[in-house]
C-alpha positions as CSV (number, residue, x, y, z in Angstrom):
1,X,-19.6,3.3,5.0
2,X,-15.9,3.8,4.6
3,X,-14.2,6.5,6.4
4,X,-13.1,9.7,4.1
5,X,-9.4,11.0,4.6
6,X,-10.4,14.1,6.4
7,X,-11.6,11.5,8.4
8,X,-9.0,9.6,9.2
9,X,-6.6,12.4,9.4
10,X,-9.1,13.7,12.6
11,X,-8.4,10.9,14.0
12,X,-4.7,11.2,13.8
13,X,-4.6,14.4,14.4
14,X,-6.4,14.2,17.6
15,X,-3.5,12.0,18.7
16,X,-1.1,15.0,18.6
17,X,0.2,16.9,15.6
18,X,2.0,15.7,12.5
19,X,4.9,17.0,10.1
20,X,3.8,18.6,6.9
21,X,6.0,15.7,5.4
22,X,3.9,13.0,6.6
23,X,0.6,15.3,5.6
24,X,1.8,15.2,2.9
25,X,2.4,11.5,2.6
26,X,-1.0,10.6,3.5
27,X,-2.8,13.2,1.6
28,X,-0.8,12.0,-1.7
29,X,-0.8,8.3,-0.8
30,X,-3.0,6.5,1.4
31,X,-3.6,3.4,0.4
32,X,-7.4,3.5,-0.2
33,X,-7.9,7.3,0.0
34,X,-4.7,8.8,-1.0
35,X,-4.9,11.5,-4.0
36,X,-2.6,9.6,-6.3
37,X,-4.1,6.5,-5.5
38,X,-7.7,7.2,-6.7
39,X,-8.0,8.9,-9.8
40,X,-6.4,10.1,-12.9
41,X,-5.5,13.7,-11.9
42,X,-4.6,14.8,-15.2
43,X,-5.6,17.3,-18.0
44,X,-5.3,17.5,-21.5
45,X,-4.8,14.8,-24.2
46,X,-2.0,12.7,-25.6
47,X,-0.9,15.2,-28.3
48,X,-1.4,18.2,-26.8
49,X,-5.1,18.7,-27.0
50,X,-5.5,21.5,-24.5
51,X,-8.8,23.1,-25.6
52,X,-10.8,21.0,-22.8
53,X,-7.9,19.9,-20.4
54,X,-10.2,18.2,-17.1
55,X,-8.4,16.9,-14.6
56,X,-6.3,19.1,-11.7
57,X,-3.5,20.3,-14.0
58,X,-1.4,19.7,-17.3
59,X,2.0,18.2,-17.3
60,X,4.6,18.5,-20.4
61,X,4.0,15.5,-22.5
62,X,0.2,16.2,-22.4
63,X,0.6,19.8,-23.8
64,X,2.9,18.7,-27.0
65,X,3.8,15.2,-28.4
66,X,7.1,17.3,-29.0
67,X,8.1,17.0,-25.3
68,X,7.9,13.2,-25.1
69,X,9.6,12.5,-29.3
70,X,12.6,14.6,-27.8
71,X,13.4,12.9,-24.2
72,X,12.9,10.1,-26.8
73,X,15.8,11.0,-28.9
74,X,17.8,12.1,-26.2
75,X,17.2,8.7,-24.4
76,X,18.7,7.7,-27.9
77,X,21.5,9.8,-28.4
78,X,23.0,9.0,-24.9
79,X,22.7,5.1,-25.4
80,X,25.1,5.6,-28.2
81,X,27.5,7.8,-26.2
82,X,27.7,4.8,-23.5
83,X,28.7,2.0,-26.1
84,X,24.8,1.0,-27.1
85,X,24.6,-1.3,-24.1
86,X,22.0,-4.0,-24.9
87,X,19.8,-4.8,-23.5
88,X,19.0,-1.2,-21.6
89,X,16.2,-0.7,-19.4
90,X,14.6,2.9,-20.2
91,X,13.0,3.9,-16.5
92,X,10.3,6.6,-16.0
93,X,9.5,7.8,-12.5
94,X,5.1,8.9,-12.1
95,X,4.6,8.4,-15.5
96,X,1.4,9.6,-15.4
97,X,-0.7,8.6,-18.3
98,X,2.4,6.4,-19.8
99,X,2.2,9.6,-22.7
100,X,6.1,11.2,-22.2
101,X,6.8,7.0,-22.4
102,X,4.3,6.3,-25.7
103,X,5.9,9.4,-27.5
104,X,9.3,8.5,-27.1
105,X,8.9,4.9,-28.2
106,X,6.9,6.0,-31.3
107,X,9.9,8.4,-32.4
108,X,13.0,5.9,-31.3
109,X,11.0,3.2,-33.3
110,X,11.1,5.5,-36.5
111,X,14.5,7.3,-36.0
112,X,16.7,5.1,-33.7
113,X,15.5,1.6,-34.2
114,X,18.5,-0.6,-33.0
115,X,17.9,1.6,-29.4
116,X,13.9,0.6,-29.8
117,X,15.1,-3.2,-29.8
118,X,17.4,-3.0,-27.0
119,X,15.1,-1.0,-24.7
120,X,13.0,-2.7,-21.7
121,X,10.7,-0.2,-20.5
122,X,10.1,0.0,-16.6
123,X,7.5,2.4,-14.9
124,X,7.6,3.5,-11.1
125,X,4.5,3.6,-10.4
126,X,2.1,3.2,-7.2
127,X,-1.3,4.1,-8.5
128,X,-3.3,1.9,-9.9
129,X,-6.4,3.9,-12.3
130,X,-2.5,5.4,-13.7
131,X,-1.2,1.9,-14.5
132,X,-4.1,0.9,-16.5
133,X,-3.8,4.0,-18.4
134,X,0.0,3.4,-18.9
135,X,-0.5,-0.3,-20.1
136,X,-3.5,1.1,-22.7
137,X,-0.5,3.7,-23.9
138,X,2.0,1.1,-24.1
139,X,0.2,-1.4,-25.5
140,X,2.5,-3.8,-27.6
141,X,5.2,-2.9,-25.6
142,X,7.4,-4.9,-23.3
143,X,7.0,-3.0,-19.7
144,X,7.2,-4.2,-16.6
145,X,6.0,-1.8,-13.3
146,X,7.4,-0.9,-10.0
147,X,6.0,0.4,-6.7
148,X,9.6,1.8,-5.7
149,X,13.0,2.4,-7.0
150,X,14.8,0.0,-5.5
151,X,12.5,-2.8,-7.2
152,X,14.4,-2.2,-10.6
153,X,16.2,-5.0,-12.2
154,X,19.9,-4.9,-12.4
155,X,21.8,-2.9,-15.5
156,X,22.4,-0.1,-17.2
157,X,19.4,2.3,-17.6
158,X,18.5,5.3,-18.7
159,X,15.9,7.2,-16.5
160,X,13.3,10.0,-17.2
161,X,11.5,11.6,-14.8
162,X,9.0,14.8,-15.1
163,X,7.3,16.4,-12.3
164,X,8.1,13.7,-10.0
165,X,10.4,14.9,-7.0
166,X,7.8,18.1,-6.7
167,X,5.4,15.3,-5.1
168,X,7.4,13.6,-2.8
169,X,7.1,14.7,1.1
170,X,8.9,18.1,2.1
171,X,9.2,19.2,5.8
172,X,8.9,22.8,6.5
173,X,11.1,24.6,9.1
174,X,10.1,28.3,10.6
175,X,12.4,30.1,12.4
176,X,11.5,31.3,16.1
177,X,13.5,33.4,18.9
178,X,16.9,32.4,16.2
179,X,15.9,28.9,16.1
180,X,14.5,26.9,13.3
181,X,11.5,24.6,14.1
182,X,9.5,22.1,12.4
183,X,5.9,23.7,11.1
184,X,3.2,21.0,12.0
185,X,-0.1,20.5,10.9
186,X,-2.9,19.7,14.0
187,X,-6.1,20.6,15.1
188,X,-7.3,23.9,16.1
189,X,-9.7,24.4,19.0
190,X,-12.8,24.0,16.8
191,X,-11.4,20.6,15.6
192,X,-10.1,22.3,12.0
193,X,-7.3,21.5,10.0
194,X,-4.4,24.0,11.5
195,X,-0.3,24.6,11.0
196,X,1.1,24.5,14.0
197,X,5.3,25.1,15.4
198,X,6.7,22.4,17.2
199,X,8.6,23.8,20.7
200,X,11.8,22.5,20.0
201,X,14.8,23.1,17.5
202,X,14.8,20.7,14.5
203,X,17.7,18.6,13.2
204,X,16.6,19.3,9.8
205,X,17.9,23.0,10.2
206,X,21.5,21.2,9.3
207,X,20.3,20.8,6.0
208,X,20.0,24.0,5.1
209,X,22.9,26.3,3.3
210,X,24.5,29.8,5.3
211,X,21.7,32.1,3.3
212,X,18.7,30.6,4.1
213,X,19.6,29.5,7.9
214,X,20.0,33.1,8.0
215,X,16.5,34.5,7.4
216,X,14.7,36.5,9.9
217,X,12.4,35.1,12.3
218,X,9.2,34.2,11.3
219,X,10.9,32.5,7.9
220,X,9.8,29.4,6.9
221,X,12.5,27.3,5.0
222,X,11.6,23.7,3.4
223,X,14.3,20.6,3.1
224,X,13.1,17.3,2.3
225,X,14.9,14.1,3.2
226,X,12.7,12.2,0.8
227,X,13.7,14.0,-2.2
228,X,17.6,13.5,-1.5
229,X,16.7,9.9,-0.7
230,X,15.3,9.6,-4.1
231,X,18.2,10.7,-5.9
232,X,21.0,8.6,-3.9
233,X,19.3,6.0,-4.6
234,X,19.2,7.3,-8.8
235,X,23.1,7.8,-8.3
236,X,24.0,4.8,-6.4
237,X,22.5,2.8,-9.5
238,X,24.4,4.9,-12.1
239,X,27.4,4.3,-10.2
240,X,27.1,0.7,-10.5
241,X,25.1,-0.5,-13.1
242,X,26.2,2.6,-15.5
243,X,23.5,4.8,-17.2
244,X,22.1,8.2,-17.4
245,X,18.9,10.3,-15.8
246,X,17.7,13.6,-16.8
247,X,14.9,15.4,-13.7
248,X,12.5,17.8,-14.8
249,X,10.7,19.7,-12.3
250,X,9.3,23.2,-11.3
251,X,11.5,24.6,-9.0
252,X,14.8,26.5,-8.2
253,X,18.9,26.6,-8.9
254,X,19.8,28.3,-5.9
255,X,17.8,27.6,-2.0
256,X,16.1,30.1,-0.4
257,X,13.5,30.6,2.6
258,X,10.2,30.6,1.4
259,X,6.5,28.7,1.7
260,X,5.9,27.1,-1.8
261,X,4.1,24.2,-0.9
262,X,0.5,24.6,-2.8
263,X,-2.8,22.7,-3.5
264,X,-4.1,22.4,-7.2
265,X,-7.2,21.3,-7.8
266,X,-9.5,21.7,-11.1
267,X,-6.5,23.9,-12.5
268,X,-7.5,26.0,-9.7
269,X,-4.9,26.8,-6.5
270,X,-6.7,25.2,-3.6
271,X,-6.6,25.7,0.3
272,X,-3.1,22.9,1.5
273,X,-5.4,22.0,4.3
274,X,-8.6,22.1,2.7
275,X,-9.9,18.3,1.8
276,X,-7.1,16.5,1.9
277,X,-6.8,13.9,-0.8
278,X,-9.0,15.6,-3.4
279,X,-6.2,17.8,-4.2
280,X,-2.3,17.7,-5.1
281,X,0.2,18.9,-2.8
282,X,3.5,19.8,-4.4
283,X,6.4,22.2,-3.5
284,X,9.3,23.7,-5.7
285,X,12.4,21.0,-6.3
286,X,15.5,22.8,-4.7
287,X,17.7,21.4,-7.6
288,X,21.2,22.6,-5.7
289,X,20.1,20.0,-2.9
290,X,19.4,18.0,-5.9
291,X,22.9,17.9,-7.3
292,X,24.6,17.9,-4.3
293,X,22.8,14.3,-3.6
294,X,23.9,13.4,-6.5
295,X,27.3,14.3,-6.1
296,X,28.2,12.8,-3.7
297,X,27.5,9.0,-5.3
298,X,30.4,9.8,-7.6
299,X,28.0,10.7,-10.6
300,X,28.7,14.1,-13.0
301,X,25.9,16.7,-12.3
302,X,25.0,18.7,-15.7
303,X,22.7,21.6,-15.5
304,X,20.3,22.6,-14.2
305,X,19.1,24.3,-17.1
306,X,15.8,26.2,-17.3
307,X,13.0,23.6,-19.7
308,X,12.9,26.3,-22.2
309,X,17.0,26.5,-22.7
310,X,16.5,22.8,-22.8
311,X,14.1,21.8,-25.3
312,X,15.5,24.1,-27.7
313,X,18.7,23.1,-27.7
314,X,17.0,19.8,-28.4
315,X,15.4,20.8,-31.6
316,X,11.8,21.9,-30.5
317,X,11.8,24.7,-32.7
318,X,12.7,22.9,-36.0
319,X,10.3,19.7,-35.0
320,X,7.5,22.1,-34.6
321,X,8.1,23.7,-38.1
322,X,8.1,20.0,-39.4
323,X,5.3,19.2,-37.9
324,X,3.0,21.9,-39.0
325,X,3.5,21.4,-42.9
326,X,1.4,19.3,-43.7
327,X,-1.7,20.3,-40.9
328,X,-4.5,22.9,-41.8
329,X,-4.6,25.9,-39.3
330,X,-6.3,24.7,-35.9
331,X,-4.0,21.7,-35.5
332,X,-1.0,23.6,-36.6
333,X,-2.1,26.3,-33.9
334,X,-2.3,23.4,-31.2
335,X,1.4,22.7,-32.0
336,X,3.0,26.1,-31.7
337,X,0.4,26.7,-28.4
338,X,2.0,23.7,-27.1
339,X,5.9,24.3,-27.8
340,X,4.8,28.2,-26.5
341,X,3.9,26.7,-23.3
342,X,6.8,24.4,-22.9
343,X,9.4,27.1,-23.8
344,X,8.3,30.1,-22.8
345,X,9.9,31.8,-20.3
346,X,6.5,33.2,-18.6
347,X,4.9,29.9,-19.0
348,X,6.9,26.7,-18.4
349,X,10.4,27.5,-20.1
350,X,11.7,29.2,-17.2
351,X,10.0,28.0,-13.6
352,X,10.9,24.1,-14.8
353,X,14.1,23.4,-14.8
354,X,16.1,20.3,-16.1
355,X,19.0,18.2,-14.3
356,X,21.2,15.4,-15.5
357,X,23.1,13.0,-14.2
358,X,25.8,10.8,-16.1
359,X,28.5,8.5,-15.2
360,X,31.9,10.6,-14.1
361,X,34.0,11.0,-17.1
362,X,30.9,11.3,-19.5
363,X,31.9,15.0,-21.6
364,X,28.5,16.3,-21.6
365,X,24.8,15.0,-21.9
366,X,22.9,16.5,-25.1
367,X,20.9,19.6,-24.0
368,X,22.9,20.7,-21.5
369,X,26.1,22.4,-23.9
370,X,25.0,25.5,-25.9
C-alpha cells in the first residue's frame, strides 16, 4: 500500500525541519499525493450555480459566467489597443476547471470575432483530473497545455490569471531578540506536525520594506521568492514578445507583518498542519511586491484596483441587467447573487484585488481608469 503524504512528510521531517515554503510545495504538489495533483478542488458550477457548491471553495468564474465574458472582452479590447497582432496566444495561469477560459471564448466569438480567430489558447497547468476538465470545457478549441511558464511558445500574448500567485510557496519570517528568522515547520516531541524558528537570521529579511522590518518581536512577516519569480518571468516575456497580463488575487496593496497563510477545506478553514494534502494552503498576494517585480522588467504597472472597482468599470452591472430579461426569478436571482459576490465590498469586491501589466508607453489598460 502506497504511502500517504502525512507519511512521507514524517519521514522528512524526521530528517530536520523544513521552510513553510517547501511545506507548502509538497502539500500543494507532490507528484502522486500533492493536493492539486489529485482532485478537482472546486465548488460551484459553470454559470454560477452556487446552491450546492462541493468541492473546498469557489473561485470567480464559477460564481458568475459574467466574470469570465468580461476578462473575455477585456482580452479583446486590449488586442486592438496593440495593433490586433495575429496570431496572439491568450494564456491562463491554474485555470481550474478551463470555465474563466470557456466564458471568454463564448463572448469574444459573439462580440469580437476577428480576436476569436487570431487567439491560440494556452493553459499552465500541472494537474492532471484539472486538465481533463479544461479540455471537456474547451472542447472544439485550439489549446495547447503547459507544466510551467517558461514552456510557452514565442509571441505576443495576452495572459489571465485568477487566484493563482495566492498558491505558490511563501516563506514566513518571525522576528526574535530584533532579528528576523525563518518559521519552520518540524516535529514535535510526540512526533506531530509543529512550527518551529530556525536559530539564525534569514536573508529573506532584505525583502521586506522599512514598516514591516520594523514590527515588534514576536511578528511574523511573509515574502515569497516564488511569487516574484513568477512575475519576472510574466514581465520578461512582455518585454520581448509584447502583450498584456491582468492578476487577480486576494490579497493586499500595501505589506504588512502578519500570519495569513490558511487551510480551506470543504468551504471550511482547516488546521495549516492538519492532513497535509487534503487541504489548500494559500496566503494573501502582497501586490506592492507584485508591481515592483514587475517594474523592474521595464513593463507599466496599472492598478491594483480592488475586483469590485474592477468589474464594474468593466460593465458588470449593465451585463447583469441584460442578462436577467429574459430569465424567470430563480435564475435571475442566481445572476445578481453572483455579481453581489464578485463586487461587493464585504464579499469578494474588496479583499481581491486586480493588477495589470502592459508594455511601457501603453496609456492605460481598460478597467483600471475611472
Amino acid at each position: 500500500m502506497s504511502e500517504t503524504l502525512t507519511e512521507i512528510l514524517r519521514r522528512r521531517l524526521e530528517l530536520g525541519p523544513i521552510t513553510v515554503a517547501d511545506y507548502m510545495r509538497l502539500a500543494l504538489g507532490h507528484p502522486t499525493r500533492g493536493y492539486y495533483r489529485t482532485r478537482d478542488p472546486l465548488g460551484g458550477a459553470p454559470g454560477g450555480a452556487l446552491s450546492a457548491p462541493g468541492g473546498d471553495f469557489v473561485t470567480a468564474p464559477e460564481c458568475s459566467q459574467m466574470f469570465g465574458e468580461l476578462l473575455g472582452l477585456w482580452s479583446a479590447h486590449v488586442w486592438g489597443l496593440l495593433g490586433q497582432p495575429d496570431p496572439i496566444n491568450l494564456v491562463e495561469l491554474g485555470p481550474g476547471r478551463g470555465t474563466l477560459m470557456a466564458d471568454a471564448l463564448r463572448a469574444v466569438r459573439l462580440v469580437a470575432p476577428g480576436f476569436h480567430a487570431a487567439v491560440r489558447v494556452h493553459m499552465v497547468e500541472t494537474s492532471p483530473v484539472l486538465r481533463a476538465r479544461q479540455a471537456k470545457a474547451l472542447e472544439g478549441e485550439r489549446v495547447e497545455w503547459h507544466e510551467r511558464i517558461t514552456d510557452l511558445p514565442p509571441g505576443p500574448f495576452l495572459l489571465l490569471a485568477n487566484e493563482f500567485l495566492d498558491a505558490l510557496p511563501i516563506h514566513q519570517l518571525v522576528k526574535h531578540d530584533g532579528e528576523w528568522r525563518e518559521r519552520q515547520v518540524g516535529l514535535s516531541p510526540q512526533g506531530e506536525f509543529t512550527f518551529l524558528t530556525a536559530t539564525a537570521a534569514s536573508p529573506l529579511a532584505r525583502l521586506l520594506t522599512p514598516d514591516v522590518a520594523a514590527a515588534p518581536d514576536a511578528s511574523i512577516a511573509e515574502v515569497s521568492p516564488a511569487i516574484r519569480g513568477a512575475v519576472t518571468a510574466i514581465g520578461r516575456r512582455l518585454a520581448h514578445y509584447g502583450g498584456a497580463a491582468l492578476l487577480i488575487d486576494y490579497g493586499y496593496a500595501k505589506p504588512a507583518a502578519g500570519d495569513s497563510l490558511q487551510a480551506v477545506r470543504r468551504h471550511e478553514y482547516h488546521p495549516v498542519l492538519k492532513d497535509p494534502g487534503e487541504a489548500d494552503l494559500t496566503a494573501h498576494v502582497d501586490f506592492e511586491a507584485v508591481g515592483q517585480a514587475a517594474r523592474l522588467t521595464g513593463v507599466d504597472v496599472h492598478g491594483p484596483i480592488e475586483q469590485g472597482l474592477f468589474l464594474t468599470r468593466l460593465g458588470i452591472v449593465e451585463r447583469a441587467k441584460r442578462l436577467v430579461r429574459d430569465l424567470d426569478r430563480a435564475q435571475a436571482r442566481e445572476i445578481v447573487e453572483g455579481m453581489d459576490r464578485l463586487i461587493a465590498p464585504q464579499r469578494m469586491g474588496s479583499l481581491f484585488k486586480v493588477i495589470g501589466l502592459g508594455p511601457a508607453g501603453l496609456s492605460a489598460l481598460p478597467g483600471f481608469l475611472g
